[in-house]
DRENTORZA-526823 format. One line per 8 residues: number of its first residue (from 1); their letters; for each residue x negated, z, y negated of N, C-alpha, C. Coordinates in steps of 0.001 Angstrom, whole numbers. Layout:
! DRENTORZA-526823
NUM> A> X Z Y X Z Y X Z Y | ...
! end
This chain:
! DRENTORZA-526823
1> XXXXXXXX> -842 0 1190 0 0 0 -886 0 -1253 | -740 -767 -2266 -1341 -981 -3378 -1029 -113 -4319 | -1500 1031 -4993 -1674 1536 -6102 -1411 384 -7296 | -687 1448 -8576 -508 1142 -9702 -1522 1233 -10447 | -2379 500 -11519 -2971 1240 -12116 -2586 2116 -13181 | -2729 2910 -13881 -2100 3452 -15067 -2422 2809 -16533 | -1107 2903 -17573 -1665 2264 -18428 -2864 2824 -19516 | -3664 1950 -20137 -4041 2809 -21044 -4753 1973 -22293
9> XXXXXXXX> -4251 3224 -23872 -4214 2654 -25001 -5501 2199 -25525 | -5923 1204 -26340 -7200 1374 -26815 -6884 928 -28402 | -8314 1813 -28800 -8349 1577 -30107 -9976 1390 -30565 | -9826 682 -31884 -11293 -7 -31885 -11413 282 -33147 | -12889 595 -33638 -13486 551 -34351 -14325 -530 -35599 | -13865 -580 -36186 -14379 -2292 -36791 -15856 -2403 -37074 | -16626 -2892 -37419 -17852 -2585 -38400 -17611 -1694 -39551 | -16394 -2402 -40588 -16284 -2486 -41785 -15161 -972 -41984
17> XXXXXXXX> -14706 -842 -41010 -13597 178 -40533 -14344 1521 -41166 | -13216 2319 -41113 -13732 3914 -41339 -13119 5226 -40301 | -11906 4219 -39454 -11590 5369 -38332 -11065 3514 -37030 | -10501 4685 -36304 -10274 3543 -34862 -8172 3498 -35517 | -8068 1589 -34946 -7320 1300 -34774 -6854 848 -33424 | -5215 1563 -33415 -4922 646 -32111 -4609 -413 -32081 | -5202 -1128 -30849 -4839 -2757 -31099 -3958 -3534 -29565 | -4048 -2331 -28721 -3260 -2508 -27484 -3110 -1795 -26425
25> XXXXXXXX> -2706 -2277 -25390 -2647 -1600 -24376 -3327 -2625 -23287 | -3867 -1923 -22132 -4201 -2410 -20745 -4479 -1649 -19649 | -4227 -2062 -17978 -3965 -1356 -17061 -5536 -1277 -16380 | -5817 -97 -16515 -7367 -44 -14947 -7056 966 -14737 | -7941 1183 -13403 -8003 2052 -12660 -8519 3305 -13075 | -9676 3229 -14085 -10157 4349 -14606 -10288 4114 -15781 | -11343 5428 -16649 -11396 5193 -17943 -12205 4434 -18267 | -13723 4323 -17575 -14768 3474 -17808 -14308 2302 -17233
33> XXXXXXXX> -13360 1749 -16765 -12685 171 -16739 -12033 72 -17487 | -11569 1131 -18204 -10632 673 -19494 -11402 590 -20600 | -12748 875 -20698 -13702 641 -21898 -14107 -723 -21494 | -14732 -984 -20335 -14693 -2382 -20077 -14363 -3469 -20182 | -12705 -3293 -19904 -11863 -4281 -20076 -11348 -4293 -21158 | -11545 -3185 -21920 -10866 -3372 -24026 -12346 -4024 -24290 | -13726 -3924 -24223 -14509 -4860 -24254 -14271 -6040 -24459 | -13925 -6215 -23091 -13705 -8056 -23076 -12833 -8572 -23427
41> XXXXXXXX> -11407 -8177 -24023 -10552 -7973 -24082 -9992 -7832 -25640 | -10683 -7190 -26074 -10263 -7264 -27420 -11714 -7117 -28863 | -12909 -7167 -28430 -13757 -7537 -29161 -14554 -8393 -28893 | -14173 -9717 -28314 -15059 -10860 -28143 -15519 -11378 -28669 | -15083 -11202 -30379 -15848 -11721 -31406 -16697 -10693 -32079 | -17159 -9483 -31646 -17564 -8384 -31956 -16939 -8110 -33228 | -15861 -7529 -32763 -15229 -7225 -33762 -15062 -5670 -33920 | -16127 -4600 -33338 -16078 -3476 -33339 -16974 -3088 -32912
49> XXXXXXXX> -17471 -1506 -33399 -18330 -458 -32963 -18375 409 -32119 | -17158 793 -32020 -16486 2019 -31062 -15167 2042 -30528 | -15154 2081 -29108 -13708 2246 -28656 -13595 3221 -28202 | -12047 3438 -28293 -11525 4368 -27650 -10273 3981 -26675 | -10351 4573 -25470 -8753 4668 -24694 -8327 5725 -24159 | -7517 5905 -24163 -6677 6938 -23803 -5577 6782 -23170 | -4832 7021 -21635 -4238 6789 -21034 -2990 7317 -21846 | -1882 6256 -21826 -796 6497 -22162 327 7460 -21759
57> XXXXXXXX> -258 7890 -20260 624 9043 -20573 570 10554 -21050 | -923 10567 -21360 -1147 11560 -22549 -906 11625 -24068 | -11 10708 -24411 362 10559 -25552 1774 11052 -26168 | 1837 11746 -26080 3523 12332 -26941 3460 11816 -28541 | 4630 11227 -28604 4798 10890 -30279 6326 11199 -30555 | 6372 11147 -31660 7855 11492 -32575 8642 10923 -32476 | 9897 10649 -32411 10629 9956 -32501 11175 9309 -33802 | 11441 8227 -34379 11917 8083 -35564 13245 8223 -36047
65> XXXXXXXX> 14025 8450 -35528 15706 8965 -35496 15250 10817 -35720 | 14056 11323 -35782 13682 12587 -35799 12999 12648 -37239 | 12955 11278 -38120 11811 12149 -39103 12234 12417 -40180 | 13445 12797 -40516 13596 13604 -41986 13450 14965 -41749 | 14332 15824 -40041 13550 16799 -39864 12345 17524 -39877 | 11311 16383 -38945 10117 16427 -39220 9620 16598 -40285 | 9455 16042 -40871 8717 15289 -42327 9339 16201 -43709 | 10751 16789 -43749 11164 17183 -44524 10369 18795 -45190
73> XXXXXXXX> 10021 19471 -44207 9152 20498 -45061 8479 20297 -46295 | 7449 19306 -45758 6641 18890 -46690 6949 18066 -48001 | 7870 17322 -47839 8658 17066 -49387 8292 18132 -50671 | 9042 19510 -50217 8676 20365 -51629 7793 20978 -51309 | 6066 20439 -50930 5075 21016 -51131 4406 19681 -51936 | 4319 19874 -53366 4062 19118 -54135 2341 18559 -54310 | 1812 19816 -54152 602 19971 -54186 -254 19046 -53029 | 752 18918 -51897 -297 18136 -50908 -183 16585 -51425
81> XXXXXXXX> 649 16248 -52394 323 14836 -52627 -46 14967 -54095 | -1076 15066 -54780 -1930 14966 -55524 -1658 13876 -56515 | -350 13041 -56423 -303 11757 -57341 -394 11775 -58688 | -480 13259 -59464 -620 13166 -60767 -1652 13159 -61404 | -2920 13386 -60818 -4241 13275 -61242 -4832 11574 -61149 | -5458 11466 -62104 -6098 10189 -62277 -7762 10273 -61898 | -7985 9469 -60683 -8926 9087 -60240 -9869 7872 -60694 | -11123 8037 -61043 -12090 6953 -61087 -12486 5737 -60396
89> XXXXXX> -12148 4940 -61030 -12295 3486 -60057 -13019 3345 -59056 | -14393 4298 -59168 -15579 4654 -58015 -15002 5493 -57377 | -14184 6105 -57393 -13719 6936 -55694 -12990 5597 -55170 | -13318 6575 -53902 -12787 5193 -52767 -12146 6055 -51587 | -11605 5721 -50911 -10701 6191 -49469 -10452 7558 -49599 | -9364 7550 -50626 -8742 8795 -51201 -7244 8914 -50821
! end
């Protein structure tokens, strides 16, 4: 009987990048075949520095029919969004 493999997410690193994006999903057997195969797979034009995967079923996310609950605390904490201060054209990834 043939085993499934499990799925798993990857995310890549650009050159030019400053954190990892996800750019897909694919099935191996392990993790070091899933670095492998996001290798060949999704930076053939070297289009990255660093990958990452992570099997998908370690991933819990939010639901979006859930996010005014979620998300709503933070509305009247004013202070975490900073939009009233004026920043210098030389800051960058603020």
């Amino acid at each position: 009987m043939k085993k499934n493999w499990p799925l798993w997410e990857v995310f890549i690193r650009s050159k030019s990048g400053l954190s990892h994006k996800h750019v897909g999903s694919l099935h191996a057997a392990d993790a070091e075949m899933a670095i492998e195969n996001a290798r060949d797979v999704y930076t053939r034009r070297n289009e990255g520095v660093s990958i990452w995967v992570v099997e998908s079923r370690h991933i819990t996310a939010s639901s979006p029919t859930d996010a005014d609950s979620l998300f709503d605390p933070a509305d009247d904490k004013v202070y975490r969004h900073p939009t009233f201060y004026d920043l210098p054209d030389e800051v960058k990834h603020i």
